[in-house]
C-alpha positions in Angstrom: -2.3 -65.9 -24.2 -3.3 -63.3 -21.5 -1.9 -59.9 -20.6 1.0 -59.9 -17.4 0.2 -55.5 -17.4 -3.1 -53.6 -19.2 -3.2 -50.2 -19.9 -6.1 -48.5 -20.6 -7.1 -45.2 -21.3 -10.2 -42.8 -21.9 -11.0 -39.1 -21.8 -13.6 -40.4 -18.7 -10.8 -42.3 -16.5 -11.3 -40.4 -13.3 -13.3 -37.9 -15.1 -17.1 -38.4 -14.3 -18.7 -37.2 -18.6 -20.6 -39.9 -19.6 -21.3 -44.4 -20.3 -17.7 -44.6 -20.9 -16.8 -43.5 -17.3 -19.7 -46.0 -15.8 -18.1 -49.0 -18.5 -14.7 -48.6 -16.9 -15.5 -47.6 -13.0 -17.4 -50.8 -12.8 -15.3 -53.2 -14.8 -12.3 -52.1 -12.8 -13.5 -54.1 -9.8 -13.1 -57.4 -11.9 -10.4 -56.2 -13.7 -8.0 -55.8 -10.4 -9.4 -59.2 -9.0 -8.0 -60.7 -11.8 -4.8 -58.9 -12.4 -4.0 -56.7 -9.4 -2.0 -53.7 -9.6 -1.1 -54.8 -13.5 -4.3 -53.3 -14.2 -3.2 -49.4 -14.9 -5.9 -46.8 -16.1 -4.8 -43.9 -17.8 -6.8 -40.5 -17.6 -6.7 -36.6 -18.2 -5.5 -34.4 -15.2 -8.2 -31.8 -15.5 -8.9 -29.0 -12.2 -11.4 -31.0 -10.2 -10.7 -34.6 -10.8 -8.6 -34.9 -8.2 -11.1 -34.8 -5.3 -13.4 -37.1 -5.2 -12.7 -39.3 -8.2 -8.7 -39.6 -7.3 -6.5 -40.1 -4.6 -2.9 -39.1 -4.7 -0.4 -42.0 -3.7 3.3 -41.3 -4.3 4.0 -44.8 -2.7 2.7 -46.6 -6.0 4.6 -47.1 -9.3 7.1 -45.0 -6.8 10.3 -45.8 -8.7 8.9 -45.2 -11.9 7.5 -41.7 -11.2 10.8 -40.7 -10.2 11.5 -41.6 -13.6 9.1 -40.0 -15.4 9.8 -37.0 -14.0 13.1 -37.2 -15.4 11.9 -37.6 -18.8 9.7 -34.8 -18.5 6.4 -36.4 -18.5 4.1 -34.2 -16.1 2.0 -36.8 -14.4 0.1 -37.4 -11.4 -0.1 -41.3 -9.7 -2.7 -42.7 -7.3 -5.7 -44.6 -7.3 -9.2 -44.3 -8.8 -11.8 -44.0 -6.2 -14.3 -46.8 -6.9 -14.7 -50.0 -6.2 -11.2 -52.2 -6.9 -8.8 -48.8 -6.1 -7.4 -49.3 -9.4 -4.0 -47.5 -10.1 -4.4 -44.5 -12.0 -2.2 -41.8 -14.1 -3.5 -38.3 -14.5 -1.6 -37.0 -17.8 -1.1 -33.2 -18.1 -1.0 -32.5 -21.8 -0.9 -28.5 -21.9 2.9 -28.7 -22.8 1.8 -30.9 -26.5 -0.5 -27.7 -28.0 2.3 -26.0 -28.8 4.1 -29.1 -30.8 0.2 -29.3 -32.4 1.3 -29.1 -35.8 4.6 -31.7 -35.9 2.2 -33.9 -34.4 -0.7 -33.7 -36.9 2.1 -33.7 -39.3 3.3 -37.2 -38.2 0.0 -38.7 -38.0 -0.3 -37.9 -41.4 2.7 -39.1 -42.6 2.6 -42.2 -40.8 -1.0 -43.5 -41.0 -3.1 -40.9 -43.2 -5.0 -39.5 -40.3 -6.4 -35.9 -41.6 -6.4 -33.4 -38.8 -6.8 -30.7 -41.7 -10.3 -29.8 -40.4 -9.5 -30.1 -36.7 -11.5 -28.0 -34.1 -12.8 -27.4 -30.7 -12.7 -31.0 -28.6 -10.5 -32.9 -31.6 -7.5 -30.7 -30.6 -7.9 -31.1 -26.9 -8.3 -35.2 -27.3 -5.6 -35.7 -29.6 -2.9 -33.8 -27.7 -4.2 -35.4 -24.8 -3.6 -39.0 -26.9 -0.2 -38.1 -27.5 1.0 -37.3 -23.9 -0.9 -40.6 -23.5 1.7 -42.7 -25.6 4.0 -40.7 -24.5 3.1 -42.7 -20.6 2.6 -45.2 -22.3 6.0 -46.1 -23.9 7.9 -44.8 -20.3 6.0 -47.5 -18.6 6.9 -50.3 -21.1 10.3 -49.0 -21.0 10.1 -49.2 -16.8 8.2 -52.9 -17.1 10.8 -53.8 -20.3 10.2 -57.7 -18.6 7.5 -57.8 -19.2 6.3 -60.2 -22.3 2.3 -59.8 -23.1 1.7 -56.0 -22.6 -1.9 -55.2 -23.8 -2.6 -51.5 -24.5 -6.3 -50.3 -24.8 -7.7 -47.2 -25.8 -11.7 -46.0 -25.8 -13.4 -44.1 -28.6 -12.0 -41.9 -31.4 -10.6 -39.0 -28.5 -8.2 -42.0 -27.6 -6.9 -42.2 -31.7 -3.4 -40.3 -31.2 -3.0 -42.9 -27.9 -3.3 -46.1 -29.7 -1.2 -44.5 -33.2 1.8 -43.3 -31.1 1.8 -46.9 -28.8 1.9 -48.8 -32.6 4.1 -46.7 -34.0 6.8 -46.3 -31.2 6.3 -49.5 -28.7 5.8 -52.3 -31.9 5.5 -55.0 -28.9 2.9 -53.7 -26.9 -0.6 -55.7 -28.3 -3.2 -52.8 -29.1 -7.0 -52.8 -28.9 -9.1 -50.1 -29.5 -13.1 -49.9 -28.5 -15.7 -47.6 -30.3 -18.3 -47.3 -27.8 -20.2 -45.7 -30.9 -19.1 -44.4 -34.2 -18.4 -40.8 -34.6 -20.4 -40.6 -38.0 -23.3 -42.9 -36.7 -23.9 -40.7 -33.6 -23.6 -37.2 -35.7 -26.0 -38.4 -38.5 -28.5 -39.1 -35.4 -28.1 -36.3 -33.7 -28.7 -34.6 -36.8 -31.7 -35.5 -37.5 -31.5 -37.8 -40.5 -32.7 -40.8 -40.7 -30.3 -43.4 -39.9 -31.6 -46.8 -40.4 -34.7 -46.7 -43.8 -31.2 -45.5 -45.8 -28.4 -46.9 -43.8 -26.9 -49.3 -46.0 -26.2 -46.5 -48.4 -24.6 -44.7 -45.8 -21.1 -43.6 -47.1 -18.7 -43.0 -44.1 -16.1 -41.0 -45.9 -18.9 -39.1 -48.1 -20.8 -38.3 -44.7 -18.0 -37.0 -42.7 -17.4 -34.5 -44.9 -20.9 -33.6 -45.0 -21.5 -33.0 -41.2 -17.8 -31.4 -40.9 -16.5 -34.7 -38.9 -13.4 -35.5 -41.0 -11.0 -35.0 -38.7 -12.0 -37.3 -36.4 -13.9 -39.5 -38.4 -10.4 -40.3 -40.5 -8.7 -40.8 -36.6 -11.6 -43.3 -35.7 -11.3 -45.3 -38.9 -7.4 -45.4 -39.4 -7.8 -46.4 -35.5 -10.2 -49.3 -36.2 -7.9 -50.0 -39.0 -4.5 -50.1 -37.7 -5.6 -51.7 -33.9 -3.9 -55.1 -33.1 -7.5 -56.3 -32.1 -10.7 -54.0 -32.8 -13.9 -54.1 -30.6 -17.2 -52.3 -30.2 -19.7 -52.8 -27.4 -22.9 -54.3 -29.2 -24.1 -56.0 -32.5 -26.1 -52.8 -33.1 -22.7 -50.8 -33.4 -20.8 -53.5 -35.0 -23.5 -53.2 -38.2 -22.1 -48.8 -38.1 -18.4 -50.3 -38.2 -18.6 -52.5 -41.0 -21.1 -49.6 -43.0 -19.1 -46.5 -41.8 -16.0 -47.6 -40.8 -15.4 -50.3 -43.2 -14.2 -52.7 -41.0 -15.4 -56.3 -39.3 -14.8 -56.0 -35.2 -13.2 -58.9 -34.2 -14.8 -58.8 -30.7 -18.2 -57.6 -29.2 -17.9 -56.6 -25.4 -21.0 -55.9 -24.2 -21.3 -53.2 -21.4 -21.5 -54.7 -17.7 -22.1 -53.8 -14.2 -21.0 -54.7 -10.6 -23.9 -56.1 -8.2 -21.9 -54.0 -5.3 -24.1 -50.6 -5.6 -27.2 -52.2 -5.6 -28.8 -51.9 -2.1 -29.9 -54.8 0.4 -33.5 -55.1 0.6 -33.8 -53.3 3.8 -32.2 -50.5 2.5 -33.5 -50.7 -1.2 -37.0 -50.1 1.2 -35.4 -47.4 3.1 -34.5 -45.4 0.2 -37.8 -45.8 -1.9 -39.4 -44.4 1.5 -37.3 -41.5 1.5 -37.0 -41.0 -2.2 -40.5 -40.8 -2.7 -41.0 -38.5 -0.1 -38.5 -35.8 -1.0 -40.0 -36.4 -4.6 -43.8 -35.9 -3.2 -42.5 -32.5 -1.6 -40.8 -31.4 -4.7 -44.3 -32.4 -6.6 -46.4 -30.3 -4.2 -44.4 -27.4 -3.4 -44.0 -26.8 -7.5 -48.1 -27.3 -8.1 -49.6 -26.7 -5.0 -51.3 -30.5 -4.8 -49.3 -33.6 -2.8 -49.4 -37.2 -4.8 -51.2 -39.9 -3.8 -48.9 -41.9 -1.9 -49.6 -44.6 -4.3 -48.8 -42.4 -7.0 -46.5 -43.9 -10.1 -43.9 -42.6 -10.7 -42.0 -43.1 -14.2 -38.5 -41.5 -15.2 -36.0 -41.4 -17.8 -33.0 -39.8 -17.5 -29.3 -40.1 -19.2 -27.1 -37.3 -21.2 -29.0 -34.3 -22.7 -29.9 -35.8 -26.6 -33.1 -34.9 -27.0 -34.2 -37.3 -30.3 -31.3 -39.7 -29.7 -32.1 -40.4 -26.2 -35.7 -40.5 -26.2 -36.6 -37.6 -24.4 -38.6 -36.7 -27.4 -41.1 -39.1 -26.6 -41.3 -39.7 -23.0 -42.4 -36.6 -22.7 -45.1 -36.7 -25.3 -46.3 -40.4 -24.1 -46.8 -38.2 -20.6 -49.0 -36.1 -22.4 -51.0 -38.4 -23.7 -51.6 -39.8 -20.4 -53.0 -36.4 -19.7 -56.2 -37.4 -21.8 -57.0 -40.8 -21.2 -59.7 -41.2 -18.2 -57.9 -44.9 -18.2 -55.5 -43.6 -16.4 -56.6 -44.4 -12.5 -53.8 -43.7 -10.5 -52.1 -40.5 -10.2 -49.1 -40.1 -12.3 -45.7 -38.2 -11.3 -42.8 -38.2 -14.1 -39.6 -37.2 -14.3 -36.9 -35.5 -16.6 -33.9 -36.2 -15.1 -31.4 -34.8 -17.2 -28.8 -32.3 -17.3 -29.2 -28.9 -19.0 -27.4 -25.6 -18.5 -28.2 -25.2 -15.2 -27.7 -21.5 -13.2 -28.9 -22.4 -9.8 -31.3 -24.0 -7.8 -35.1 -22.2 -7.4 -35.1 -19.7 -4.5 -39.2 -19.9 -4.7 -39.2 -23.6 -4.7 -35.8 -24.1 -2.2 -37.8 -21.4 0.1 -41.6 -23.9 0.4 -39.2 -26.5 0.7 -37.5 -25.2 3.6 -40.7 -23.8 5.3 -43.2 -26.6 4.2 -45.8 -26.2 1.7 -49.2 -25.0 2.6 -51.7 -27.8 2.0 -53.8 -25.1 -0.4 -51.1 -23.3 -2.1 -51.2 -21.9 -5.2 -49.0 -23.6 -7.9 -45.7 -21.3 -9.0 -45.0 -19.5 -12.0 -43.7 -22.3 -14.5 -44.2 -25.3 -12.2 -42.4 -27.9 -14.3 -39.3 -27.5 -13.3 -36.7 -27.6 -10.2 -33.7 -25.4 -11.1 -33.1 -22.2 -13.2 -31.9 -22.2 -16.5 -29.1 -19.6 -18.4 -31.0 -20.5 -21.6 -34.5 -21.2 -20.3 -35.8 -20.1 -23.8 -33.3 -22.3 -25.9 -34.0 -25.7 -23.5 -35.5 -28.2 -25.8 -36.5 -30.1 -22.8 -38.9 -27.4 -21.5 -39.8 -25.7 -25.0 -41.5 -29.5 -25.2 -43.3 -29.2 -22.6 -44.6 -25.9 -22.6 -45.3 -26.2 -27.0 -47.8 -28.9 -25.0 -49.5 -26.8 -22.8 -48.3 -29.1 -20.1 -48.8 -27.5 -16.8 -49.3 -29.9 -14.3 -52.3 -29.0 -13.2 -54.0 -32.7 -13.5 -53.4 -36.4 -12.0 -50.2 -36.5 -14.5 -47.6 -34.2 -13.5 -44.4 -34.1 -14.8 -41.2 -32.7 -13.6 -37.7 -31.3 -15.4 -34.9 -32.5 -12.8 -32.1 -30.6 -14.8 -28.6 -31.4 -13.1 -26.3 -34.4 -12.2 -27.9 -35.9 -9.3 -25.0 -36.0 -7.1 -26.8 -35.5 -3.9 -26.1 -31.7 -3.6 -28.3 -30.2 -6.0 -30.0 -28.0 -3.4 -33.5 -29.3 -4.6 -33.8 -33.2 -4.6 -30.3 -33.2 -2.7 -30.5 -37.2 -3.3 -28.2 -39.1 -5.3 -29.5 -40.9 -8.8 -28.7 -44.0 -7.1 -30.6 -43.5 -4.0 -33.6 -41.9 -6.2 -33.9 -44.9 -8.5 -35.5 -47.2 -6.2 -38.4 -44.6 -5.6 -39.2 -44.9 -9.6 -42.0 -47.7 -10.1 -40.9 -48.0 -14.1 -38.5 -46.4 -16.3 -38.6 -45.1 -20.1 -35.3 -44.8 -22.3 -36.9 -44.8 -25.8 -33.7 -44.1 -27.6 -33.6 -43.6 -31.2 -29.7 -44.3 -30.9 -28.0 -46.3 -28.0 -25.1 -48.0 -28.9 -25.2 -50.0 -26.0 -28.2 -47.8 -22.8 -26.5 -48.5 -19.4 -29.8 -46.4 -17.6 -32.2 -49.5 -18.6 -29.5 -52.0 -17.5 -29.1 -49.8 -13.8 -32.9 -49.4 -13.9 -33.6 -53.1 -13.7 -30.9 -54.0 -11.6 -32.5 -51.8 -8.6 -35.4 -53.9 -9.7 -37.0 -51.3 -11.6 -39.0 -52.5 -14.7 -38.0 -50.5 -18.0 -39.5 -49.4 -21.4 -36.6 -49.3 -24.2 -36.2 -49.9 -27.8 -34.6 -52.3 -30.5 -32.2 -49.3 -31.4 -30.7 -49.8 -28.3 -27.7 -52.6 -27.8 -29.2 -53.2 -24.3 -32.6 -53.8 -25.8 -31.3 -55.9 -28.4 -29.4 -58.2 -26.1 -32.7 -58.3 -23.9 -34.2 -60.0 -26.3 -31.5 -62.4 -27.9 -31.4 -63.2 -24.1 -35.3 -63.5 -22.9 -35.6 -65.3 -26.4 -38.8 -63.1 -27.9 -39.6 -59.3 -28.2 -39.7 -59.0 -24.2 -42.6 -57.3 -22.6 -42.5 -55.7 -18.9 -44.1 -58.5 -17.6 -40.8 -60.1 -18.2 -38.9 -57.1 -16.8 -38.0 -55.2 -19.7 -40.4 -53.5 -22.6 -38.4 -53.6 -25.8 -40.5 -51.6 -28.4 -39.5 -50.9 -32.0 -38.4 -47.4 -32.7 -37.9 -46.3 -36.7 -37.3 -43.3 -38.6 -40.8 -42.7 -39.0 -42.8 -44.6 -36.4 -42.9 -41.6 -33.6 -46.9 -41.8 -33.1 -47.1 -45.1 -33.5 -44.1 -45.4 -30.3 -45.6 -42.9 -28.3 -49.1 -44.8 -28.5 -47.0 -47.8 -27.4 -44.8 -46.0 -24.1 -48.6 -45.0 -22.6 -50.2 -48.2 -23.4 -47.5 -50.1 -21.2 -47.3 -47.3 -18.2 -50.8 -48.2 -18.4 -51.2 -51.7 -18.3 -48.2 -51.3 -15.4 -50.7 -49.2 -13.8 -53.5 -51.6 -13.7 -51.2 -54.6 -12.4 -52.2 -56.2 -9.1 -49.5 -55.9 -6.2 -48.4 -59.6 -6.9 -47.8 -58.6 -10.6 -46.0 -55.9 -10.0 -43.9 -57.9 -8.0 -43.2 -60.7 -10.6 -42.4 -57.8 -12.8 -40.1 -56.4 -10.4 -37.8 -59.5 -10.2 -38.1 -60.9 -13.4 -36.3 -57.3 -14.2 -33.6 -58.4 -11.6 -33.0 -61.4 -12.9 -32.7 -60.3 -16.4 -30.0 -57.6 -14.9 -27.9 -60.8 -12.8 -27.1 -62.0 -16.8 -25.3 -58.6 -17.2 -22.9 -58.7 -14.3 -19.2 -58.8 -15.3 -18.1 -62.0 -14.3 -20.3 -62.6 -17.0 -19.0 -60.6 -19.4 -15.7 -59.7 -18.8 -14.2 -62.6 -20.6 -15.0 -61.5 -23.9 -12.1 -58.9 -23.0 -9.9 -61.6 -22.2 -10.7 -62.5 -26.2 -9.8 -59.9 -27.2 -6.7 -59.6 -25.2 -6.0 -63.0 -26.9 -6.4 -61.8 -30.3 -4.5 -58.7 -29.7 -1.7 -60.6 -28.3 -1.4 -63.3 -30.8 -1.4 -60.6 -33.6 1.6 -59.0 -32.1 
């Protein structure tokens, strides 16, 4: 059984937050190949997602809107600008807040979701949930031919979606996708150790601990009460049946599309350029140019400091500091977002005028931008607690905004930077699935991970052994209480990648694409169709 009209929503359709936005911009290519304009994403109308990420088209779903406006549903219909132009709903959900409580109460009294201890972003998700389903069931209404509807909704924000579709359209199949458990990622982020205790983890027990109830309870009843439930790797899958006490029936590994990733001429074209805005950054901060066959090593992603890695990328940099191994000159990079103010005027200024080929480094010459909580930044505090001050052949550098190509320092997109990085790090201590090590080595950029990532893990149940970067992707093991021993391992491999021959570095350079060409989604897509299957045949 397959679907004849998908609906999908998340809190990242059309609105550019985190993996979950890359998951569905890039799967919605396939996803319209297959089933057209039956392919509907569902999203939050919030001020500035109209822009760039949407386009307004009254000509599509045109009768139906004229409905919908009728029933009192404030929505906006177009298209979401990436590749495929799938057809997308903005949903304005102000009007729910003040209905907050007859809603809570319902989803108690139907399903035992506790919204007792709601707060902050819980609030904001669910009502924006139930305006969701409230889309949701017009549009089944308006497509009432329609036999094999599949509805799916994305993380615990997306509970009240997926409860109100069950509860008020019984014919409309249901899957719902924890791209990683609510619990798992708090207990992380936390600081406790996750894996030497996890099988006697208590979901329940910890929810309560770390104030998550609320949506803890809408995560698990969702998981529960889902026509087909899914999560995105066999990492996360272990976190559902511990924390959420239930099986998924489906895996769906995270994706790309080979359509971003440049030609060869301009993959060249880029790395020149890249490289060269990243040299001028690198001397007008500390007063010395790179080598131009400098390495340069990055890792990048949301602002987690343990879970993502940073932790220890930048004190495997350090090391590097002090090892007179280390031959070639060495420029890193932090690329990732913090509370930014505004770019440097000091650094903007030598970029502008050109950097004197003896000047003097500036004042705190680690980093591009200012800060409104220079003092508070993790990120930094590491790497001045380290005395780091890039005034050796390792220099390292704190990139702290979305690279969108109009930072007003780098002023080049991530995209268009990546191919100037010679190897990448994400050491992450949790990674449910790690799209940046799957982008890095598709732009044939080897990468250094970990087995707590679901990208690292499927690495090697794909390369067939712990993988190494000869093979295109380092996958080291990361534990609760292995940090030395993991920082050792991150400089050992930048260093052996440093010593590699021009040939080697070649072979490891397209044994990474390769590895990445297993990932696309024609490849993976029809584990969704799976589920779609299971989801139907359930309803």
């Amino acid at each position: 059984m397959q679907p004849d009209l998908i609906i999908e929503t998340s809190w990242e359709v059309c609105n550019k937050v985190g993996g979950i936005y890359t998951v569905l911009s890039t799967r919605a290519a396939t996803m319209t190949r297959m089933f057209g304009d039956n392919a509907i994403f569902v999203g939050p109308c919030l001020e500035g997602n109209q822009n760039t990420l949407f386009s307004r088209d009254d000509s599509v779903l045109d009768v139906w809107q004229k409905q919908v406006k009728r029933e009192g549903l404030n929505v906006i219909v177009g298209r979401w600008n990436v590749p495929g132009n799938p057809v997308a709903i903005l949903v304005d959900f102000a009007a729910y807040y003040s209905h907050r409580d007859e809603i809570y109460a319902e989803m108690w009294e139907k399903y035992g979701v506790d919204s007792l201890h709601s707060y902050g972003d819980y609030d904001e998700a669910s009502m924006f949930g139930w305006a969701v389903g409230k889309v949701v069931e017009s549009l089944c209404g308006f497509f009432a031919d329609r036999k094999h509807i599949v509805f799916q909704a994305n993380e615990w924000t997306m509970a009240f979606s997926l409860l109100y579709v069950k509860s008020h359209c019984p014919k409309v199949a249901t899957v719902f996708t924890t791209h990683a458990t609510s619990i798992g990622r708090s207990i992380a982020g936390n600081g406790k150790p996750l894996y030497d205790y996890f099988e006697g983890y208590n979901g329940d027990q910890m929810a309560i601990e770390l104030n998550m109830q609320s949506k803890h309870s809408a995560e698990k009843v969702s998981a529960r009460e889902a026509h087909c439930f899914t999560t995105v790797s066999d990492i996360t899958a272990r976190e559902c049946r511990q924390l959420l006490n239930r099986e998924p029936d489906m895996v769906l590994p995270n994706g790309f599309e080979a359509d971003f990733i440049p030609s060869v001429s301009e993959w060249k074209s880029k790395r020149k350029a890249a490289r060269k805005r990243i040299f001028d950054i690198c001397q007008a901060l500390t007063g010395k140019r790179p080598a131009e066959n400098a390495l340069i090593i990055a890792t990048s992603g949301r602002n987690e400091f343990r879970n993502k890695g940073i932790d220890v990328f930048i004190q495997a940099v350090n090391r590097l500091r002090f090892t007179e191994r280390c031959k070639r000159e060495i420029v890193a990079l932090v690329e990732v977002p913090g509370w930014v103010e505004g770019k440097r005027g000091d650094l903007f200024s030598r970029l502008v005028s050109g950097t004197p080929a003896d000047a003097r480094p500036l004042s705190d010459p680690l980093i591009t931008h200012t800060l409104h909580n220079t003092y508070e930044d993790r990120i930094l505090g590491e790497m001045h607690s380290l005395w780091m001050d890039n005034a050796s052949n390792v220099r390292i550098i704190y990139i702290p905004c979305y690279l969108l190509g109009n930072d007003g320092i780098l002023n080049i997109s991530y995209y268009d930077q990546m191919p100037a990085v010679d190897i990448s790090v994400y050491a992450s201590y949790y990674e449910p699935w790690g799209y940046t090590p799957l982008e890095s080595i598709a732009f044939h950029v080897p990468t250094i991970t970990t087995d707590k990532s679901g990208f690292g893990a499927w690495a090697e149940s794909v390369v067939g052994h712990q993988p190494h970067i000869e093979d295109g992707v380092e996958v080291l093991h990361r534990g609760d209480n292995n940090t030395d021993e993991l920082v050792d391992n991150i400089a050992e491999c930048i260093l052996r990648y440093s010593e590699k021959s021009d040939a080697e570095i070649k072979e490891c350079m397209n044994n990474a694409y390769r590895l990445s060409k297993k990932a696309l989604w024609q490849n993976f897509y029809k584990n969704y169709l799976k589920a779609y299957a299971i989801a139907l045949s359930a309803v």
